[in-house]
ROBA-295222 format. One record per residue: x, y, z of N, C-alpha, C, CB in turn. Coordinates in steps of 0.001 Angstrom, whole numbers, plus 500000, padded with zeros to 6 digits. Glycine has a CB too. Layout:
<sites>
XYZXYZXYZXYZ/...
</sites>
This chain:
<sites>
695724844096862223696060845007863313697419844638863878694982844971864420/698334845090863841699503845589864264699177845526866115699789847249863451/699774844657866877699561844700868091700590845944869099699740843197868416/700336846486869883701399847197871198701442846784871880701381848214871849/702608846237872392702966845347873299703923846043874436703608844196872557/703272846391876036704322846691876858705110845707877339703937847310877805/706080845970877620706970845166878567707774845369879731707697844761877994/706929844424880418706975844631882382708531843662882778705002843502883498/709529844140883037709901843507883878711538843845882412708852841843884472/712166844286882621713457843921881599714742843446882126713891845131880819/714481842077882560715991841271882725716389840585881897716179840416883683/717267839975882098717852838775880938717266838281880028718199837655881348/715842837755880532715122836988879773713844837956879297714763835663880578/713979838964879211713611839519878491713635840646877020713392839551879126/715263839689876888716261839760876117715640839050874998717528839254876670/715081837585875233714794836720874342713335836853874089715223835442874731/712526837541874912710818837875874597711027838940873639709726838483876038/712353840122873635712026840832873195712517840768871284712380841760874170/713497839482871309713856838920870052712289838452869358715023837561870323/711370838046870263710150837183869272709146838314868840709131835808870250/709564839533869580708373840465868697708932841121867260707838841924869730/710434841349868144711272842095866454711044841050865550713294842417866394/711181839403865883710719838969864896709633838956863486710695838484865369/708536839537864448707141840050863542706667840843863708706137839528863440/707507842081863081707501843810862945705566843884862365709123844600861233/705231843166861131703967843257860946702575842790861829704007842761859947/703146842066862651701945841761863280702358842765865178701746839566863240/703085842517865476703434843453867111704691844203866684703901842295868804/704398845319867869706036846023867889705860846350870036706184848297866356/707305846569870289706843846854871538707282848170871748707267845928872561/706605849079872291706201850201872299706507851074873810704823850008871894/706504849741874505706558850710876172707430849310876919704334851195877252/707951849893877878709316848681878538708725849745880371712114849102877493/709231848667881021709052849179882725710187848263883226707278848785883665/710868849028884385711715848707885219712281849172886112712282848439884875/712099848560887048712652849796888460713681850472888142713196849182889959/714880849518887214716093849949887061715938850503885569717192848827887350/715589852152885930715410853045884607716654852761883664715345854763884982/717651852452883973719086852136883056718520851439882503720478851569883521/718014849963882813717704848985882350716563849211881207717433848206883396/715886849673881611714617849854881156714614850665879778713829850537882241/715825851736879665715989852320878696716980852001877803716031853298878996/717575851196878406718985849958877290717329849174876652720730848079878841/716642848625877113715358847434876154715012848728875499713639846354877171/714582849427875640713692850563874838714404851059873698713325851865875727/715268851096873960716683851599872430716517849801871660719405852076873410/716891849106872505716528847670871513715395847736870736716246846328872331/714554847874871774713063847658870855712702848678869890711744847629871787/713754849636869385713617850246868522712713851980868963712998849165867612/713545852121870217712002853620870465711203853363871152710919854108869305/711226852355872201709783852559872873709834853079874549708940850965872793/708934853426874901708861854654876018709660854140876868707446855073876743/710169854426877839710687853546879691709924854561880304712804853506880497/709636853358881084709193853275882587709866853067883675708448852469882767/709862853407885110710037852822885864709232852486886944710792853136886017/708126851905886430707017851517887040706170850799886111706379852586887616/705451849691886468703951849333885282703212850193885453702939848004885423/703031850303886758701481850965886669701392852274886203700761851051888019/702267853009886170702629854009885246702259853675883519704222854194885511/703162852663883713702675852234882170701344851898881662703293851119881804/700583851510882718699821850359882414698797851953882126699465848789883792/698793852792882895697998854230882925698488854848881379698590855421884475/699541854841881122699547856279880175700307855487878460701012857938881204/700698854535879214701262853535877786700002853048876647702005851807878484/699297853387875838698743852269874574698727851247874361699052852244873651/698783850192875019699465848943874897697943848312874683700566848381876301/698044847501873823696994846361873504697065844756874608697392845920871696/698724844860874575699355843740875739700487843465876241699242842670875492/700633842627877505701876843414878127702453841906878188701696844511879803/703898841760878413704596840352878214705450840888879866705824840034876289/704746839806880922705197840079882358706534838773882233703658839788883797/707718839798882854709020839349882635710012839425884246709634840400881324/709048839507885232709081839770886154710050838728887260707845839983886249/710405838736888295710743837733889484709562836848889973711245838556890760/709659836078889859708647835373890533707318835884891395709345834710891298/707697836357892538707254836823893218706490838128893093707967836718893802/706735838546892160705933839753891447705212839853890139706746840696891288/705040838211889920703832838320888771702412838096889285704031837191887593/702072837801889997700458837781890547699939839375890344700330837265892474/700295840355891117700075841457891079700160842022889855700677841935891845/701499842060888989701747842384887924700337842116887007702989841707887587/700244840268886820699068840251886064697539840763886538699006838968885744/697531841131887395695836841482888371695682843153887939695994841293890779/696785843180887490697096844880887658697065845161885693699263845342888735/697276844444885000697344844205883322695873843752883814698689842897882325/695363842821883925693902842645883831693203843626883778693391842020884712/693129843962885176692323845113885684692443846266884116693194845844887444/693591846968883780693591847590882732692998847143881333694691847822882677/692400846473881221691949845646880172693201844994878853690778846641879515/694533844727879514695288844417878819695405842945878365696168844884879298/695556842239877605696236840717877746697392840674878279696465839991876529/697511839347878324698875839041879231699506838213878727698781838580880564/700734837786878689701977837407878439702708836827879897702696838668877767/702311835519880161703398835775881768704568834595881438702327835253883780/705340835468882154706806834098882276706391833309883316708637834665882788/706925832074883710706532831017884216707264831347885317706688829770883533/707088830962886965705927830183887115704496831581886888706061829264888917/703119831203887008702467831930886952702123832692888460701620831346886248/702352832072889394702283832686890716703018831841891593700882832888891222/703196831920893013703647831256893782702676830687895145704699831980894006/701632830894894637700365830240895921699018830016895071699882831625897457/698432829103895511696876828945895037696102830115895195696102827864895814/696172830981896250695544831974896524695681832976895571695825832323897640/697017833136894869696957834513894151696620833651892688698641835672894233/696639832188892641696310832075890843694894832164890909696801830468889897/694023831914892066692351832023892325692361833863892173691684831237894349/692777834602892720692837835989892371693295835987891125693631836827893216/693976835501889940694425835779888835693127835548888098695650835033888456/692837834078888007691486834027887764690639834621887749691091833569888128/689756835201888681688914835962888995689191837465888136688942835952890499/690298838207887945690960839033887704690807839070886257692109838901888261/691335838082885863691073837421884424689791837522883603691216836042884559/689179836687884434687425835846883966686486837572883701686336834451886069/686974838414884645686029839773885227686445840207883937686435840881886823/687531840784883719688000841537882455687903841183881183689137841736882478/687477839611881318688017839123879630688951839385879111687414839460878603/689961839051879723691315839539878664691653838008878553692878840765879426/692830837649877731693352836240877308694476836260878159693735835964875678/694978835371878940695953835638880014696996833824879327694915835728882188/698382833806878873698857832740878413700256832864879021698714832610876920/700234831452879372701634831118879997702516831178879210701821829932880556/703850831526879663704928831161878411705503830295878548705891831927878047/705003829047878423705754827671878484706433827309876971704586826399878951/707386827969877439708337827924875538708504826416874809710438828496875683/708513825628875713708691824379875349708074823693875288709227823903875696/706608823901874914705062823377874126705327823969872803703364824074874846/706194824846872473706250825337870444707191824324869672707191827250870011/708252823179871009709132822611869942708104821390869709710870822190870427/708358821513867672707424820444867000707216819223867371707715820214865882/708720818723867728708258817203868348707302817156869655709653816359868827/707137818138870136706757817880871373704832817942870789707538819218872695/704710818733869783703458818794869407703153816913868712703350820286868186/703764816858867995704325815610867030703603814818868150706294815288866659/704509814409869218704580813374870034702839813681870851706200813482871094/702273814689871076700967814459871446700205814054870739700455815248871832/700039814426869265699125813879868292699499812314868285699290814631866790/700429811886868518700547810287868486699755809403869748702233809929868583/700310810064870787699412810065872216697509809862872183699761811776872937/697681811307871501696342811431870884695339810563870087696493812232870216/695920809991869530695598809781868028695882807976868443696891810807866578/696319807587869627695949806321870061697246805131869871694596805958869197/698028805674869415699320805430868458699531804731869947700542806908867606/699899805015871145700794804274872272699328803347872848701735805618873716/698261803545872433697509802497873287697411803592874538698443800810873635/696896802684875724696665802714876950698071803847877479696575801042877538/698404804789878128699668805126878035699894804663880128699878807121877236/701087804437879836701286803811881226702451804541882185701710802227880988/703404804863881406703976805683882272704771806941881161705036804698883327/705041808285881439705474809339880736706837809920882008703964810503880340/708041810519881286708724810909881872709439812216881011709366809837882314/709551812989881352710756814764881416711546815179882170710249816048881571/712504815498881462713301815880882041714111817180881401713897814824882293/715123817940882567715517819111882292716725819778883250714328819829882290/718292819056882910718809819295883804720122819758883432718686818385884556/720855820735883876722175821161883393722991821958884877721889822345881906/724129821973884328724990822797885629725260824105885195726534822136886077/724397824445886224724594825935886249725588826286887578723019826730886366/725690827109886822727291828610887210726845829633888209727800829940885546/725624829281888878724951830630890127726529830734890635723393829992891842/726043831591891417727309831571892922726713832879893701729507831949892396/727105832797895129726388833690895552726408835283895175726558833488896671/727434835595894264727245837121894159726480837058892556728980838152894280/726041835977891898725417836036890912723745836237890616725860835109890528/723500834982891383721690834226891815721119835165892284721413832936893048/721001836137892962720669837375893157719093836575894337720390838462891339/718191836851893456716459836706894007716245835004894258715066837361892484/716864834728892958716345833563893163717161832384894052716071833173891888/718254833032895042719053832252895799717886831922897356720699833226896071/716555833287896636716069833200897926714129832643897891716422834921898619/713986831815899230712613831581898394711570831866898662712294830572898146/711630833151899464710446834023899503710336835004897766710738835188901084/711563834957897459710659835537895838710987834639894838711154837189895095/711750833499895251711407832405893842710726831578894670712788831506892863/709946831151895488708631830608895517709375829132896135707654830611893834/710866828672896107711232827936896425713079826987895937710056827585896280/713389826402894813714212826311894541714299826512893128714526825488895050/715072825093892563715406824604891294713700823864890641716878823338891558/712983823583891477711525822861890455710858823987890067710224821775891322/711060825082890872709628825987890591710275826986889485708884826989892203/711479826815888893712185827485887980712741826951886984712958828040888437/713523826361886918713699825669885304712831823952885551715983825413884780/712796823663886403711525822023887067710392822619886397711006821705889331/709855823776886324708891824234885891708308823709884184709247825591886117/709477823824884015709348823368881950709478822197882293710706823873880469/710010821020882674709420819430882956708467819240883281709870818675883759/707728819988884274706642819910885089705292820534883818706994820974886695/705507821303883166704032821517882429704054820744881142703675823170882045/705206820090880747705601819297879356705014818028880050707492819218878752/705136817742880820704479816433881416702770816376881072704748816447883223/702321817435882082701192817471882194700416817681881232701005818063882900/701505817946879634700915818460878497701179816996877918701580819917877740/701942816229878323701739815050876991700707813833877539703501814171876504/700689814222879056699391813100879802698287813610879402699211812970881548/698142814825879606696749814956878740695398814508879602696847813892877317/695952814376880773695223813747882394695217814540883171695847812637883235/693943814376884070694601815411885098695609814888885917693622815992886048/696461816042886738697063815348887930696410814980889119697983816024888357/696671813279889692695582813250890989696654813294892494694442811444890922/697874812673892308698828812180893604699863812992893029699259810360893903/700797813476894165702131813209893912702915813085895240702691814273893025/704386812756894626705085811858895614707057812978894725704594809246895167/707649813306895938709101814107895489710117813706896520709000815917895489/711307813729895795712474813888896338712977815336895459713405812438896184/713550815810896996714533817107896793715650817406897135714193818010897166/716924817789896644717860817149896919718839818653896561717970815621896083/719631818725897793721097819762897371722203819122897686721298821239898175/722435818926896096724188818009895570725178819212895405724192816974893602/724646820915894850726431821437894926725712822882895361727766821437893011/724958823543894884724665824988895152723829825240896838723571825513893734/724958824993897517724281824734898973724166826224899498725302823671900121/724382827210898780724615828793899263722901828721898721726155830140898259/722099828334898387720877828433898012719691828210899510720786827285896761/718338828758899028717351828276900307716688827602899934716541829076901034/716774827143898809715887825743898144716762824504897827715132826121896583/716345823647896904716922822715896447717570822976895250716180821814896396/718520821952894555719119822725893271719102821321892262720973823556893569/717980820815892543717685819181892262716321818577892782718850818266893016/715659818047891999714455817471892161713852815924891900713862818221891512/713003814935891560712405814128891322711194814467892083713030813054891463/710248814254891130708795814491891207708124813405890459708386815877890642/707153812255891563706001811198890433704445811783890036705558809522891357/704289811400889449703125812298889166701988811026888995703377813423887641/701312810545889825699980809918889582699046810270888523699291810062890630/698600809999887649697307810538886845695963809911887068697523810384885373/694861810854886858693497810161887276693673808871886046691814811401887081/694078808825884935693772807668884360694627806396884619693737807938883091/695620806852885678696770805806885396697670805760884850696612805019885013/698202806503884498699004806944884375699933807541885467698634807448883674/701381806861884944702746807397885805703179808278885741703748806957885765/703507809719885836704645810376885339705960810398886325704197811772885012/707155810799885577708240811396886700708898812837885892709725810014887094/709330813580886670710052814223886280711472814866886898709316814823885984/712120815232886250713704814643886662714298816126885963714398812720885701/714663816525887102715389818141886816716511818561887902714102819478886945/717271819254887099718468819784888266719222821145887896719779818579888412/719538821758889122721139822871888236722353822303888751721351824917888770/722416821200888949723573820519889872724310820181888855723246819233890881/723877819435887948724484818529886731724339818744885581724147817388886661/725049818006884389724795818005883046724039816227883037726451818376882024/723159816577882697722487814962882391723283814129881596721076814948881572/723014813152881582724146811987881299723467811776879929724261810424882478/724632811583878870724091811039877689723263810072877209724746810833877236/722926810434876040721385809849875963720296810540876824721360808322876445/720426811111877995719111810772878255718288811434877429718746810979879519/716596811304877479715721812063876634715357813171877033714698811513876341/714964813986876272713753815117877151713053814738877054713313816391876973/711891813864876533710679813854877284710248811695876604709275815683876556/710011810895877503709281809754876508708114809327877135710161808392876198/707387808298876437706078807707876891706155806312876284704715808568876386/705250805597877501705482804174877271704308803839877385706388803405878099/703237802917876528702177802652876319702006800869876171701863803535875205/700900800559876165700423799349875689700971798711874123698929799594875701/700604800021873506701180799527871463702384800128871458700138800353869757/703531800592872557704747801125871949705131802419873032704436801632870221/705845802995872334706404804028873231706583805331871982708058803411874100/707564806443872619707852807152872025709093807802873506706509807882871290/710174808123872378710957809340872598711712810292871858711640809081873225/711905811735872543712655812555872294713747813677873038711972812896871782/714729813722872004715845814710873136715494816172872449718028814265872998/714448816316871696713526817646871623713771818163870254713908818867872789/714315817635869363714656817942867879714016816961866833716231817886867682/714155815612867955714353814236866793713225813293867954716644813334866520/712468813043866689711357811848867781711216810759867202709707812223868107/710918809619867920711674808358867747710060807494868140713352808120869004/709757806796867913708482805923867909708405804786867821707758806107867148/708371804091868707708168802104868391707037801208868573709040801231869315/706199800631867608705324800648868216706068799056868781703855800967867452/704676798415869808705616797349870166705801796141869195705193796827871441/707063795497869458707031794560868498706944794703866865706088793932868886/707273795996866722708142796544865307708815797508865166707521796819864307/709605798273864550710496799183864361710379800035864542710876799321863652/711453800613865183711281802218865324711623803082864545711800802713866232/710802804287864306710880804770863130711514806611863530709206804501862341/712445807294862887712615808998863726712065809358862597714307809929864232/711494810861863513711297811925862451712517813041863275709323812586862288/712847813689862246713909814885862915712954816388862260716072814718862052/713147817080863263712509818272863140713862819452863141711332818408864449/713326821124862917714187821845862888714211822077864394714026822884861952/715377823002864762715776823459865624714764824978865947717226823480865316/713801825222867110713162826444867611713901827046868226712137826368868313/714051828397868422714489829344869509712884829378870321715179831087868792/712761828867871188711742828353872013710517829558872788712636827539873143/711595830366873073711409831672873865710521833136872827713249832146874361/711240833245871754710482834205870894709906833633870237711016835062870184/709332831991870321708255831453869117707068831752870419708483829336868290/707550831514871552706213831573872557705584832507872244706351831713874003/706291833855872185705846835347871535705534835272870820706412836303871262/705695835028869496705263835069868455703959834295868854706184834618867421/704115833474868629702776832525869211701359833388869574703275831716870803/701838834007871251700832834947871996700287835906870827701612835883873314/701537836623870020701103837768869203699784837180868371702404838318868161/700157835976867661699008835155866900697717834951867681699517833703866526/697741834484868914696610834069869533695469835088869870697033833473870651/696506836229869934695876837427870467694864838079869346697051838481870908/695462837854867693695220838408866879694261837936866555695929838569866215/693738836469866505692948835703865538691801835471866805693814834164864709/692375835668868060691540834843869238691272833427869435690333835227869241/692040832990869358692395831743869800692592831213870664692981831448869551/692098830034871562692516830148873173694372829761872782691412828583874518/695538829918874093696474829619874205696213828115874141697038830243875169/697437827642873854697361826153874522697408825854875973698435825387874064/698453826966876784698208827027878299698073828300878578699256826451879185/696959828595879731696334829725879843696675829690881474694719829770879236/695963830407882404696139830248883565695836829342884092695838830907884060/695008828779883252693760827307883952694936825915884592692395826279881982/695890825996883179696798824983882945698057825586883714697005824659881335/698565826717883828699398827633884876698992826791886073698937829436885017/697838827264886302697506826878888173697623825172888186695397827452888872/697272824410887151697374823026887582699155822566887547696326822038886437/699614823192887097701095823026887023701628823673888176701731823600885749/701532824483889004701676824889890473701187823992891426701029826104890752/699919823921890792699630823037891994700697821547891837697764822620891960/701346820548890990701745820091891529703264819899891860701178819536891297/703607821227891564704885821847892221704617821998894101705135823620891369/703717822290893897703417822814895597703383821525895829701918823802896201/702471820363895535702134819144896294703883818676896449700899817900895307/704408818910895300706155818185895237706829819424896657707338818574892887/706763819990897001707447820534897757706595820126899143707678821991897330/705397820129899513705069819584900872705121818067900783703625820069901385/705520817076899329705770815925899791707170815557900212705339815154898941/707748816615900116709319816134900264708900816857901311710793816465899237/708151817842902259708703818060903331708359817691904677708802819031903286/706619817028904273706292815937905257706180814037904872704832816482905733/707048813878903588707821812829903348706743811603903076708848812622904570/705405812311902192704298810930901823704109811472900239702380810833902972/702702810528900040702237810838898790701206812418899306701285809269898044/701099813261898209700026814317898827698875813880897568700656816356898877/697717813947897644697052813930896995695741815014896899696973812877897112/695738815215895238695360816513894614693612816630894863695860816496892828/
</sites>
């Protein structure tokens, strides 16, 4: 079965969702596009080869065919978005974050669970191999006891105020720099601990994009029920300093790291050994991915379940930096 796929929301980055379906003409095509900004909406629809515009979902969500919809939305307008694809008996596709309050991911849930539909995060950066690589080692006992894990995700970005548009503001990005690109450190973490999260403890910090209402810089620790450390270390202030990794772990028998291509493994007290992997376009493998999961029924690897625990400790990182303790989960 050949999937129909609408698509809610056509900005930038839905430039690159809409590269992972052309990718696999045989298995999805996308068929219907929505956007307030009908221009917009009908520039993706000529991309995607013919498919309807909207300028509305719920329009779409009524008269479009769609088997499932890939929400490409502002922050602040994916809760509804997905409650509203549920309700229609659609699957879902959401860009990250998945909501911006506990309250609306408990309504997503519910929304979800009622309909049976498959609802999957697009955390693009659970498809690069090492990062799979490096859990099966985790897994598979290779680090021992694991003691502390760290990610990171930081570059200088070019906002300025006539650029940043929504997200300069944080009633619709939910807050700053963590709850938006912090976001991909923050669920890569929680994906290689493999723990739940129990504490956390943040610093938040504005070093250059001070025209912002959030931070443009973070540090976040992450307690785990097993004991585990995490940190995670994100910014749009800077270009990270060489070497550093994207993501490592340090264990009892060894460690592991990677800068997300090439993974590196020691156990202790013998050699370290790399494997180098290919290079992903991160964003249309997520798609591709969903298209698969959807097809065969497969759970996602992160669904809303793992969405909401990754908010939640974005939220704990933002009320610990703002009443200045540990918060605990």
């Amino acid at each position: 079965m050949t999937l129909s796929i609408g698509l809610i929301g056509c900005g930038n980055i839905s430039r690159s969702h809409l590269r992972g379906y052309l990718a696999v003409p045989d298995e999805a095509v996308v068929t219907a596009v929505a956007d307030v900004d009908l221009d917009t909406a009908t520039e993706r629809a000529q991309q995607a080869g013919g498919a309807q515009a909207y300028r509305s979902y719920e329009r779409m969500l009524e008269e479009a065919p769609v088997d499932a919809v890939d929400i490409c939305l502002p922050h602040h307008l994916h809760a509804d978005a997905v409650i509203a694809a549920a309700k229609a008996g659609k699957h879902i596709l959401c860009e990250k974050p998945l909501c911006l309050t506990i309250a609306e991911a408990e309504r997503i849930a519910d929304a979800v669970g009622t309909a049976g539909v498959t609802l999957m995060c697009a955390h693009n950066q659970l498809t690069l191999p090492a990062v799979a690589h490096a859990r099966e080692l985790i897994d598979s006992g290779a680090l021992g006891r694991v003691y502390e894990l760290r990610t990171t995700d930081s570059f200088f970005n070019d906002f300025d105020p006539s650029t940043m548009g929504w997200r300069a503001h944080a009633a619709t990005s939910g807050g700053g720099e963590l709850i938006d690109t912090g976001y991909h450190p923050t669920y890569l973490l929680l994906y290689l601990a493999s723990a739940r999260p129990a504490a956390v403890t943040a610093m938040l910090s504005t070093h250059r994009l001070a025209f912002m209402e959030g931070e443009d810089s973070a540090r976040v620790l992450v307690r785990f029920a097993d004991g585990a450390v995490g940190e995670v270390v994100t910014s749009w202030a800077y270009e990270a300093a060489p070497f550093t990794e994207k993501f490592s772990a340090v264990g009892e028998l060894g460690s592991l790291w990677s800068d997300g291509t090439t993974l590196c493994h020691k156990p202790r007290g013998g050699a370290a050994t790399t494997l180098e992997f290919p290079a992903v376009d991160s964003i249309p493998a997520v798609c591709a991915d969903f298209v698969r999961r959807i097809r065969d029924g497969s759970r996602p690897v992160h669904t809303h379940e793992e969405g909401t625990d990754v908010l939640k400790v974005i939220l704990a990182a933002y009320r610990s930096a703002q009443e200045k303790r540990e918060i605990t989960l």
